[in-house]
KETOR-466531 format. One record per residue (C-alpha): x, y, z; residue number from 1. Coordinates in steps of 0.1 Angstrom, whole numbers, plus 5000, padded with zeros to 4 digits. Each point is the difference from the previous one (the first is absolute). Layout:
     c1     c2     c3   seq
      X      Y      Z   NUM
...
This chain:
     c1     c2     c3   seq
   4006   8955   1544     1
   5004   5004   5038     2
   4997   5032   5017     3
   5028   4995   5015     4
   5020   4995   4969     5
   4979   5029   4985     6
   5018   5022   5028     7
   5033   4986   4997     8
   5000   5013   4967     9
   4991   5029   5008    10
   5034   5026   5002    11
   5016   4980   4970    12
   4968   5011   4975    13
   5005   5035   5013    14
   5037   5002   5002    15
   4996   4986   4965    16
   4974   5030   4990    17
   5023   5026   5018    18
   5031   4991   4982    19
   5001   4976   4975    20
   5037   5002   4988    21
   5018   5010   5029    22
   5031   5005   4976    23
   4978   5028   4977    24
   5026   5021   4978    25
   5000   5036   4986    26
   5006   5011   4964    27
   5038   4995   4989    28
   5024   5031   5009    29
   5020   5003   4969    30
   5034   5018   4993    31
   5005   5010   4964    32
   5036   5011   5008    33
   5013   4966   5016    34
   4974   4982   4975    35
   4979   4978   5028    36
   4971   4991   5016    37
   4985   4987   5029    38
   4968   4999   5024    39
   5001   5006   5032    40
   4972   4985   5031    41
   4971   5024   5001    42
   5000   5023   5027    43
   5031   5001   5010    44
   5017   5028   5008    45
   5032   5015   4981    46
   5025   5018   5027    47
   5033   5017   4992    48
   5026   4984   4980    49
   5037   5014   4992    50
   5031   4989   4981    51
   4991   4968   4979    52
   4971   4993   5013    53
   4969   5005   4972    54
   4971   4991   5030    55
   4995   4994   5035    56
   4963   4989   5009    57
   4987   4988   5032    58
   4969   4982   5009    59
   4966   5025   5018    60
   5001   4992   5034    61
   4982   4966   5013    62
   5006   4982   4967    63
   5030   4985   4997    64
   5024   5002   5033    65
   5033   5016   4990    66
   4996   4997   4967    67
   5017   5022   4972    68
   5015   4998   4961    69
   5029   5021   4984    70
   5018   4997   4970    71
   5032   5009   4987    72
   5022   5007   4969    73
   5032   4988   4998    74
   5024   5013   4968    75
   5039   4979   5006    76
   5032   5016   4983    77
   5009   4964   4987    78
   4976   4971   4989    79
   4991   4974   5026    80
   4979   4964   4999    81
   4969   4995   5022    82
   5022   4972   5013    83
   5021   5026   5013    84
   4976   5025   5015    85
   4987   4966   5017    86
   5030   4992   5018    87
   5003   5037   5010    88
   4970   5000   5018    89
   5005   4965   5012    90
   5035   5013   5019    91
   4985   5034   5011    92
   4967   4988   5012    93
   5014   4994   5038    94
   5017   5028   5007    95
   4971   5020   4983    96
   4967   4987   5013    97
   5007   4993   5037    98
   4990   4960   5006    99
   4998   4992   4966   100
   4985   4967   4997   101
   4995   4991   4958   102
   4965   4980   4998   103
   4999   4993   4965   104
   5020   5004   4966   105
   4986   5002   4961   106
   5009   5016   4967   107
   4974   5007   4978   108
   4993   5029   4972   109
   4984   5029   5008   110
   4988   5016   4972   111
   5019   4980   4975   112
   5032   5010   5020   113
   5026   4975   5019   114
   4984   5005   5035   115
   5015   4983   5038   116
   4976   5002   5031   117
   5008   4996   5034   118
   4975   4998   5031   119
   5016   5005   5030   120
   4994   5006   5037   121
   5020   5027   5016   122
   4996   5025   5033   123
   4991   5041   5001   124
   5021   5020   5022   125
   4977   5001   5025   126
   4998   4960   5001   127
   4970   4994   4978   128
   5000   4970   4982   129
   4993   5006   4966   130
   4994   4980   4960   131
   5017   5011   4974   132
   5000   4992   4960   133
   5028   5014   4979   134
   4999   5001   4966   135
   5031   5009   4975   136
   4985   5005   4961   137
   5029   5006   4978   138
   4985   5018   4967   139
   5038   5002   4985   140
   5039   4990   5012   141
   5004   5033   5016   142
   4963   5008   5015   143
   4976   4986   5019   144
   4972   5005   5019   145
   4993   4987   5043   146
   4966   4998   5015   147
   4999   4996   5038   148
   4972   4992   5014   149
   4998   4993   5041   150
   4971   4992   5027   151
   4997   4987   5033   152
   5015   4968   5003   153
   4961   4981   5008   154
   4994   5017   4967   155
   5025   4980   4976   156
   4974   4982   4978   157
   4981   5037   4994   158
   5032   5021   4991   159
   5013   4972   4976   160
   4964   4995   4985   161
   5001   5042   4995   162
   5033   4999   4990   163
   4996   4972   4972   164
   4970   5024   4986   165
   5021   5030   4994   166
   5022   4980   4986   167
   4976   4986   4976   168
   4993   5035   4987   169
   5038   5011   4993   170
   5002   5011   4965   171
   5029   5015   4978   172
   4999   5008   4964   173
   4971   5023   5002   174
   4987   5016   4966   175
   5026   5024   4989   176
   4994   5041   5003   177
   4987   5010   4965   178
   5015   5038   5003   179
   5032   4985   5008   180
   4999   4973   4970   181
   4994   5027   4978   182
   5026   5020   5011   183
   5028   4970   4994   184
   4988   4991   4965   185
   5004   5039   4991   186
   5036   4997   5019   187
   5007   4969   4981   188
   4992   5019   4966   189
   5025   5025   5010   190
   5027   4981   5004   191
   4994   4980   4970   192
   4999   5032   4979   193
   5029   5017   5016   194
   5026   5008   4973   195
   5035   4982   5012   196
   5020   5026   5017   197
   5039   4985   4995   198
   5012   5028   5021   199
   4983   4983   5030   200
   5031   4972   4999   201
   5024   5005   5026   202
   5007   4997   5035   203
   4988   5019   5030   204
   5007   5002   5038   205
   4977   5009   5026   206
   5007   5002   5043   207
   4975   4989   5023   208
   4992   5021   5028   209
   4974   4989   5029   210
   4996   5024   5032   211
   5027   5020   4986   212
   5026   4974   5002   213
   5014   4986   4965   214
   4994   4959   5006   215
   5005   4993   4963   216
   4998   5002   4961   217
   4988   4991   4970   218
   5018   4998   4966   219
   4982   4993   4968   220
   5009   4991   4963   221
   4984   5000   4968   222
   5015   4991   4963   223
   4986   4991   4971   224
   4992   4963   4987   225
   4984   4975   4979   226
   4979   4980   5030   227
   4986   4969   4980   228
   5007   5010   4964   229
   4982   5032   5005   230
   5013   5035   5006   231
   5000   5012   5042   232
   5022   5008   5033   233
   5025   4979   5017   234
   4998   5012   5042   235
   5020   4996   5030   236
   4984   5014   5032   237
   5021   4994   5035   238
   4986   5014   5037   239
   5020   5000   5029   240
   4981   5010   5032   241
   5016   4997   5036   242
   4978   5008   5031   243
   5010   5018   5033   244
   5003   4968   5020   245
   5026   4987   4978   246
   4977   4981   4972   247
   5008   5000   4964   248
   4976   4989   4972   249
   5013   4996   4970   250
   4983   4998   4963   251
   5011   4996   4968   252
   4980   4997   4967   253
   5009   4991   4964   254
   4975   4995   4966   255
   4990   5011   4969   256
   4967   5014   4985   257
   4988   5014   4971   258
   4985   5033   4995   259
   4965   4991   4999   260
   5003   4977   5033   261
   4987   4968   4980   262
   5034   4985   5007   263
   5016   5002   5039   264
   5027   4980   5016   265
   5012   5006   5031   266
   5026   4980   5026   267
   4995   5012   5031   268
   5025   4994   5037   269
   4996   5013   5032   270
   5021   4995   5032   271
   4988   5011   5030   272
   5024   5001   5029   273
   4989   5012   5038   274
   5024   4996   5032   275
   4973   4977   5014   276
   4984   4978   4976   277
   5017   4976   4975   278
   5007   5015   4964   279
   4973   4997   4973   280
   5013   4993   4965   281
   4968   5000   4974   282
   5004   4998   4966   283
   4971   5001   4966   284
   5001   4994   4964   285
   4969   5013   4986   286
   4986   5006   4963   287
   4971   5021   4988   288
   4994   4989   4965   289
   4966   5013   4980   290
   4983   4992   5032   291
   5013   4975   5012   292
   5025   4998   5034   293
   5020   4971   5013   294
   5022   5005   5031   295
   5025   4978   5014   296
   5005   5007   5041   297
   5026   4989   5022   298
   4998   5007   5036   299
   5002   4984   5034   300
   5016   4971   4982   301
   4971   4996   4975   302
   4995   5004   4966   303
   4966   5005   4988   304
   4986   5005   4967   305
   4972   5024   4989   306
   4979   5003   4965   307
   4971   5024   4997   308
   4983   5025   4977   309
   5006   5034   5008   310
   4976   5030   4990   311
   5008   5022   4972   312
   5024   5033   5012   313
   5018   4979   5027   314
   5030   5010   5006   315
   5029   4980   5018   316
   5013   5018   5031   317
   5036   5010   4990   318
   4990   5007   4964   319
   4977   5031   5017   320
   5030   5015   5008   321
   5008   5008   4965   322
   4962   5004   4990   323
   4997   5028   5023   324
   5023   5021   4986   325
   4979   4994   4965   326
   4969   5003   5018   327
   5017   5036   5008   328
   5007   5012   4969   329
   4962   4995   4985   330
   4976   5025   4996   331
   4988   5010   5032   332
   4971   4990   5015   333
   4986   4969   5031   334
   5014   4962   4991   335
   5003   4968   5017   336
   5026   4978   5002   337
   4991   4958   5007   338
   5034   4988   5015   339
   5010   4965   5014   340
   5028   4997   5019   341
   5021   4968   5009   342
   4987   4972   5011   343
   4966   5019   5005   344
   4968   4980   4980   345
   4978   5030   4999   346
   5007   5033   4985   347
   5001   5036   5018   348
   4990   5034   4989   349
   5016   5030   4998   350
   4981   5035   4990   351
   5019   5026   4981   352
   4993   5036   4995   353
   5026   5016   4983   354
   5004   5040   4992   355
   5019   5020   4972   356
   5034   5008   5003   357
   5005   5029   5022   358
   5027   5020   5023   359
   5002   4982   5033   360
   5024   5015   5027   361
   5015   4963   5011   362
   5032   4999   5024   363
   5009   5037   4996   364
   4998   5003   4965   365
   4973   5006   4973   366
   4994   4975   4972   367
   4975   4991   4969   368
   4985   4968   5018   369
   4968   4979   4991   370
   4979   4994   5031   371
   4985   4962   5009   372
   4974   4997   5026   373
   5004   4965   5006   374
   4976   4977   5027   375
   5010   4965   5001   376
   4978   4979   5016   377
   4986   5000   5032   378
   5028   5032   5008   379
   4995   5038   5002   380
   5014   5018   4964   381
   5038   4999   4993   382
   5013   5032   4977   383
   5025   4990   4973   384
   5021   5028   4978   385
   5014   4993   4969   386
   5021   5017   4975   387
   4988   5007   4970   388
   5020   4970   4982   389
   4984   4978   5022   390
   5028   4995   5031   391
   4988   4999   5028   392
   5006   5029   5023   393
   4987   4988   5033   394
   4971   4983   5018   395
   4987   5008   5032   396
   4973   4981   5022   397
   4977   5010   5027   398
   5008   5026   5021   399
   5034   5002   4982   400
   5013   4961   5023   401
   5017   4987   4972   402
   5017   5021   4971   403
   5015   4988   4971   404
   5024   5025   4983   405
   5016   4997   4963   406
   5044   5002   5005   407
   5031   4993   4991   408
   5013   4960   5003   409
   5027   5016   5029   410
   4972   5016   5019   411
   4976   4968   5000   412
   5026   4980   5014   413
   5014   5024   5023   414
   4989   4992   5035   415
């Protein structure tokens, strides 16, 4: 070989020793609460974030011009299809990234989820010219997951090479929290052995207060039934909620279970109406038998169908209403309930620690109440009081926002 060849090959070989994978990547960040994964490029550097947004990392200096990574959490009120978060960005994108200009188009899973990406060239405020990749995962109907990613424009091939390798590393389903399975097996026991309490039947009212402003109740019933031959609760649970710009949601849930939860069957509607967005009509059918759950879903003019297996102590959303108040009137002591909601795939957790009854001075008065420190997930603790037969007295969120407050069928509807 020529020295002149020799030479020419020179900066390659080192640039090769210096850094052989440009693209290098650090250990997964993982978050147990919102159950993912993913690994970020090494060396990067992690600046403030707020509102939705989990991360926000930006490449050291003299690396990679412009270039920077968030990623956000989305949770909708009402289901929607990656077809339709598509379009949204598709008729947003100009008036949100200054000259957009799409390059190129493709869906693809991300992590076993329905995934669309979109590389696109758009302009900074102060005029740079800039690459970006955007990336909608959607995990379930109603969440979803965006990774942005964004260099100079010169720099497209890099950011959508770096971009890809995150991607590769999304994960969901991580191994589930030992402590917390324990606790839901024990909860599950609890339930199954609770002696049936027929003076639970009935119907109760409750009024909705957020901000100090009554937006709202909830009414509730509960009778007694044969629910597939066997012995258990018929249940009718209906939620009106308005907002203070005028929006209304509306749900309304109807089923029947059996004590020990082996049986549930729910039909589910919502109808959410805002002054500025068409209305949303949803509706599901869903059974858990032994196990087993199969949901019919019909939204956006689509009707999907959905089988799975479903661990043991799950517990469908509106069904938890009434299994509360049971879960209330056992001994007392920490216990976990595994709920799935409509048209929601994977289950959430909420972490009970309920007291012995006890005088509580509540709106004025004193009364025998059993105390519930309640944390759903990924929220601060909510305090629920019950009375003694298992009614319950009120619930109160954070900071005391929202209130829900046990009354008379006049006062609920009363505006």
């Amino acid at each position: 070989m020529s020295p002149t060849i020799l030479l020419a090959l020179v900066p390659a070989f080192l640039h090769f020793v210096q850094d052989p994978d440009p693209i290098r990547m650090s250990p997964p960040v993982k978050s147990e609460e919102y159950d993912f994964e993913i690994a970020l490029p090494a060396g990067w550097e992690t600046s403030k974030t707020s509102g939705q947004v989990f991360f926000r990392i930006q490449a050291r200096a003299g690396t990679l011009a412009d270039g920077a990574a968030w990623l956000r959490y989305h949770d909708s009120n009402h289901p929607v299809s990656l077809a339709f978060l598509t379009e949204n960005f598709r008729s947003h994108a100009k008036t949100e990234y200054p000259g957009f200009e799409p390059f190129s188009e493709n869906s693809a899973p991300v992590g076993g989820f329905p995934a669309y990406r979109c590389v696109f060239f758009a302009k900074a405020k102060d005029g740079r010219e800039l690459a970006f990749v955007h990336t909608v995962i959607q995990r379930q109907l109603q969440e979803y997951f965006i990774l942005d990613a964004v260099a100079a424009k010169r720099e497209k091939d890099r950011i959508v090479a770096i971009a890809d390798k995150m991607l590769a590393t999304f994960r969901s389903g991580l191994a589930p929290n030992r402590e917390r399975e324990g606790r839901i097996a024990r909860t599950a026991a609890v339930l199954k052995s609770a002696p049936a309490r027929p003076g639970m039947a009935g119907t109760q009212w409750h009024e909705l207060i957020i901000a100090k402003r009554k937006l709202g109740w909830q009414k509730s019933v509960l009778r007694e039934a044969r629910v597939d031959g066997v012995p258990g609760w018929e249940f009718e649970v209906e939620l009106r909620q308005e907002d203070v710009d005028g929006g209304m949601r509306s749900d309304a849930a109807k089923g029947s279970f059996t004590a020990d939860g082996s049986i549930q069957h729910v039909e589910f509607h919502r109808v959410v109406e805002t002054p500025k967005d068409p209305r949303v009509e949803v509706k599901e059918s869903a059974s858990l038998v032994k196990g087993e759950y199969h949901a019919m879903r019909e939204f956006l003019d689509m009707k999907v169908e959905k089988k799975f297996a479903a661990p043991e102590g799950t517990i469908l959303g509106d069904i938890a209403v009434i299994m509360r108040r049971r879960l209330a009137l056992a001994p007392p002591g920490k216990y976990t309930l595994r709920i799935l909601d409509p048209f929601r795939d994977l289950a959430t957790f909420e972490e009970w620690e309920t007291s012995p009854p006890g005088r509580i001075r509540v709106d004025g008065e004193d009364r025998e109440l059993i105390t519930a420190l309640v944390t759903p997930a990924r929220q601060d603790p909510w305090e629920y009081l019950y009375d003694p037969d298992g009614t319950l007295h009120r619930v109160k969120g954070p900071k005391g926002v929202m209130i829900l407050r046990h009354c008379t069928e006049e006062e609920a509807r009363k505006r």
